[in-house]
C-alpha positions as CSV (number, residue, x, y, z in Angstrom):
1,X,0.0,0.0,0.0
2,X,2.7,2.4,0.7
3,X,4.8,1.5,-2.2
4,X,1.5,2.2,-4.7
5,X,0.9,5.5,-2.6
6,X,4.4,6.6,-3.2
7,X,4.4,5.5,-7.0
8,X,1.2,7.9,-7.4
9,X,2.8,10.6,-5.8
10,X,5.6,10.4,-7.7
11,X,3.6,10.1,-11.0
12,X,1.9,13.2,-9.5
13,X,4.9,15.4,-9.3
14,X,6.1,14.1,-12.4
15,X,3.1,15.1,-14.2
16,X,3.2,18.8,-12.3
17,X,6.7,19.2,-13.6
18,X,5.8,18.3,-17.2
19,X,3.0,20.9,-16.9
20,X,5.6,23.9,-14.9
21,X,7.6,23.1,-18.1
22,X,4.7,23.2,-20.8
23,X,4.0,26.5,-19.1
24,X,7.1,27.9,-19.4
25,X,8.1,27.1,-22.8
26,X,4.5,28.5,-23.7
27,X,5.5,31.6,-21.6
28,X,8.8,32.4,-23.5
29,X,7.2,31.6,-27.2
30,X,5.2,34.3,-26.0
31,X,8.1,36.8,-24.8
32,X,10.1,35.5,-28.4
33,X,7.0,36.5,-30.2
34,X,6.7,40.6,-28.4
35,X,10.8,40.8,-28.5
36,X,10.6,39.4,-32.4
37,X,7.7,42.2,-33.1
38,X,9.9,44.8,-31.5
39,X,12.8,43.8,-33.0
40,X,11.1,44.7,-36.6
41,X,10.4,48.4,-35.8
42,X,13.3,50.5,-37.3
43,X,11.3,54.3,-36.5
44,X,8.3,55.0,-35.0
45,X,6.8,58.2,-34.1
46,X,3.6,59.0,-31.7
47,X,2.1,60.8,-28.6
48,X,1.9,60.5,-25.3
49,X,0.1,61.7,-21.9
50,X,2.6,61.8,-18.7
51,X,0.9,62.0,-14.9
52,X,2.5,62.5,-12.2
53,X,1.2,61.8,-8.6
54,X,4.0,63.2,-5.9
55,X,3.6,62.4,-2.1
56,X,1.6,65.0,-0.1
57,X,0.8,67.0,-3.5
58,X,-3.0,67.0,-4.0
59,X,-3.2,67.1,-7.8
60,X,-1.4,65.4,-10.3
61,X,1.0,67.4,-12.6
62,X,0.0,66.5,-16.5
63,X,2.1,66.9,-19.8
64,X,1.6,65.9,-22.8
65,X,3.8,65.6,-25.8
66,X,5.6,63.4,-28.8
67,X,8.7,60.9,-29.1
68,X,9.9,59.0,-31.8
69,X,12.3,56.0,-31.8
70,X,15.0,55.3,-34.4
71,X,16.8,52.1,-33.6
72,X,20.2,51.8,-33.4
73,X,20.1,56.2,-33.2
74,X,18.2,56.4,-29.8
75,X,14.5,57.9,-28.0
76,X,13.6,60.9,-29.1
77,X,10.8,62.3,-26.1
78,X,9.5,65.8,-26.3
79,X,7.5,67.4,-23.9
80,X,5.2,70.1,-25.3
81,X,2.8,71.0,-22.8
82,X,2.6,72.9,-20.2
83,X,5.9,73.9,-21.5
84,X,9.0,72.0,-24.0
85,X,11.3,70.6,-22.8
86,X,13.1,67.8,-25.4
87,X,15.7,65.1,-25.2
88,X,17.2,62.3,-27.4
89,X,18.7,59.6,-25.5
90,X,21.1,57.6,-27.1
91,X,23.6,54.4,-25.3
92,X,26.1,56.6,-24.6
93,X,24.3,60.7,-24.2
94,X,21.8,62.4,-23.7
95,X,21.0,66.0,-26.1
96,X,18.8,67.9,-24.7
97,X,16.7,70.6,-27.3
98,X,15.5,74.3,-27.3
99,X,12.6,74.3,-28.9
100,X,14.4,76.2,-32.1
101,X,16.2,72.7,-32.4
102,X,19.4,73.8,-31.1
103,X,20.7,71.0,-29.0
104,X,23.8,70.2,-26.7
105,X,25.2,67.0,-25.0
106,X,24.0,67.4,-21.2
107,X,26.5,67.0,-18.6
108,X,24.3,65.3,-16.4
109,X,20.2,64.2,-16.0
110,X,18.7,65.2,-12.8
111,X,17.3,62.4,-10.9
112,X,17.8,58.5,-10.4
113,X,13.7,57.8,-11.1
114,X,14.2,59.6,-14.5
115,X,17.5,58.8,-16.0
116,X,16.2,54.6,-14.8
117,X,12.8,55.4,-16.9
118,X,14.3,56.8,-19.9
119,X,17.3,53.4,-20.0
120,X,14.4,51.3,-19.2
121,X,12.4,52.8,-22.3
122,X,15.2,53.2,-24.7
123,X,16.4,49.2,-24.1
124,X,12.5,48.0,-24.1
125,X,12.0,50.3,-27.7
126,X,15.7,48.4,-28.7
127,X,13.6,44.9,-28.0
128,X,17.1,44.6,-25.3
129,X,15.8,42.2,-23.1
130,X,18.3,40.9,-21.8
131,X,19.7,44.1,-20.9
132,X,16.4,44.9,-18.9
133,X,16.4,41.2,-17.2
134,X,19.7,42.2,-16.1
135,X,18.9,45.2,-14.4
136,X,15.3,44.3,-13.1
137,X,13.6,40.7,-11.8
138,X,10.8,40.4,-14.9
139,X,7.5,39.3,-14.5
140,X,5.7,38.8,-17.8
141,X,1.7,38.3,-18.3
142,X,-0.1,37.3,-21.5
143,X,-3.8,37.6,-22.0
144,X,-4.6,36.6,-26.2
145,X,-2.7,40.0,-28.0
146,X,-1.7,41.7,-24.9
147,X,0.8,41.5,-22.7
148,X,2.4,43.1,-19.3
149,X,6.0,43.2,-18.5
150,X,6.0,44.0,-14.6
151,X,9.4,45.1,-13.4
152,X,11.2,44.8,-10.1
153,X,14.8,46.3,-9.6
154,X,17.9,44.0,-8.7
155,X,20.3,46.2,-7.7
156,X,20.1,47.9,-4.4
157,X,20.7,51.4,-5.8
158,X,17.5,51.6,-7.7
159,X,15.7,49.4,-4.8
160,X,16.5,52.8,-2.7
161,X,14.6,54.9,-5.5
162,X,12.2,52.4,-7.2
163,X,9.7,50.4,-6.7
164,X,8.7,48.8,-9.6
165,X,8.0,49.6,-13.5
166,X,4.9,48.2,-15.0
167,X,4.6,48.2,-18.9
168,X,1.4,47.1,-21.1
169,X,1.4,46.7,-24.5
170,X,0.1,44.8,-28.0
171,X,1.7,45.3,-30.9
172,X,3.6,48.5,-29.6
173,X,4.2,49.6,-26.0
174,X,1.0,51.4,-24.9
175,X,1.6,52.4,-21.3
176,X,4.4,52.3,-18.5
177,X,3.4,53.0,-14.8
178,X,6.4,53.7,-12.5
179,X,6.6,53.7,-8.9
180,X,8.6,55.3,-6.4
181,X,10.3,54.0,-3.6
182,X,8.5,56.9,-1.4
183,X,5.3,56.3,-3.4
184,X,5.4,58.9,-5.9
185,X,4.0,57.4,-9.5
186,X,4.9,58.3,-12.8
187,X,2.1,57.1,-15.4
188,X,3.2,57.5,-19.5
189,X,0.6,56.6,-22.1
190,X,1.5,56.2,-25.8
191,X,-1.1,56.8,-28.4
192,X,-1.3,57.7,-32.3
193,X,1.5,55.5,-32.9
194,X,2.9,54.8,-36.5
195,X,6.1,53.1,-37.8
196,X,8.3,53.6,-41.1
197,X,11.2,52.3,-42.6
198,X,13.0,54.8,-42.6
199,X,13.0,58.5,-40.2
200,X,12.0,61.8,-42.1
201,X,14.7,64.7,-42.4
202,X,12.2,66.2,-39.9
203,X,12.7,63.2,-38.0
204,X,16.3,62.8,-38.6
205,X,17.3,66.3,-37.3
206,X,16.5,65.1,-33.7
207,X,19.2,62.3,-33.3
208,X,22.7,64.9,-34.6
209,X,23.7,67.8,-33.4
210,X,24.6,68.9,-37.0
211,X,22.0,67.2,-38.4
212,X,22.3,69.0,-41.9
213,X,24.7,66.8,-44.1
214,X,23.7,63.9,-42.1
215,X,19.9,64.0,-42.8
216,X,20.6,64.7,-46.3
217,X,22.8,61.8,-46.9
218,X,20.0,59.3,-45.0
219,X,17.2,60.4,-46.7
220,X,18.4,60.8,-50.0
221,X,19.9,57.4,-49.7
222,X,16.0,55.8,-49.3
């Protein structure tokens, strides 16, 4: 009797393994499948809505404004309202724009929360996973087209300033919720989105400082 109890506890667990494993091989076609997708954008341009809700502040402070992604040239993010205020963040610098398009390499970016949202945005628009699983714990959910990308930091100096970073998303990345460690959230919506081959010289001017020859030479080539 307890030899045929043991057996079917053993089948049991064998069985619940097999099915962990079926899971997880089902979960990572899925990740493939969103990394592949993003992979396949080379430029892509759209809006978003920012909202910030700060500790002991009563309202929320709103902006609203444009970004466009080039891969392999960077994250272009342009805040127009209230008031503009534009960078492009590339792997190695950030320019930061006037709003005549005059732009400089900045010597430094105020705040941990913001320079770990805009690497966090720039790898997840590069389809760098690996990068991101490297920085944060990641916790993906599927539900049919959609998916959620929860993210929880791994090293102790963002643990001091973050909480975690929640993405959503289909076929592009539609929203990113990011929490403080103190409780402050920072909520990003993208809408209007649209992708292209290649960037406009409009486009183009965002990601060189002398964008003149440059812009000429990429367009002109497509």
């Amino acid at each position: 009797m307890k030899k045929s109890v043991v057996f079917i506890r053993a089948i049991l667990l064998l069985c619940s393994l097999m099915l962990c494993g079926t899971a997880r091989a089902d979960m990572q076609v899925q990740i493939d499948q969103v990394v592949k997708r993003l992979s396949e954008i080379e430029v892509v341009q759209g809006g978003f809505n920012q909202q910030k809700k700060l500790q002991g502040l009563a309202y929320s402070l709103n902006a609203q404004g444009t970004f466009i992604f080039w891969r392999a040239h960077g994250l272009y993010i342009a805040t127009e309202k209230p008031f503009f205020t534009a960078m492009t963040i590339t792997g190695s610098d950030i320019i930061t724009w006037q709003q005549n398009g005059t732009g400089s390499v900045a010597a430094e970016q105020s705040g941990l929360i913001q320079r770990e949202i805009n690497k966090t945005l720039l790898a997840f628009f590069s389809a760098d996973i690996a990068l991101i699983q490297q920085r944060f714990i990641a916790d993906w959910v599927f539900e049919q087209e959609k998916w959620q990308l929860t993210l929880t930091p791994r090293l102790d100096l963002i643990k001091k300033n973050m909480r975690t970073a929640v993405m959503n998303g289909d076929q592009f990345l539609q929203k990113l919720v990011v929490t403080a460690a103190n409780g402050d959230e920072t909520t990003i919506e993208f809408h209007s989105q649209v992708e292209s081959a290649v960037p406009t010289a409009e486009q183009c001017h965002w990601f060189y400082l002398q964008p003149q020859d440059a812009c000429t030479t990429i367009v002109t080539a497509h």
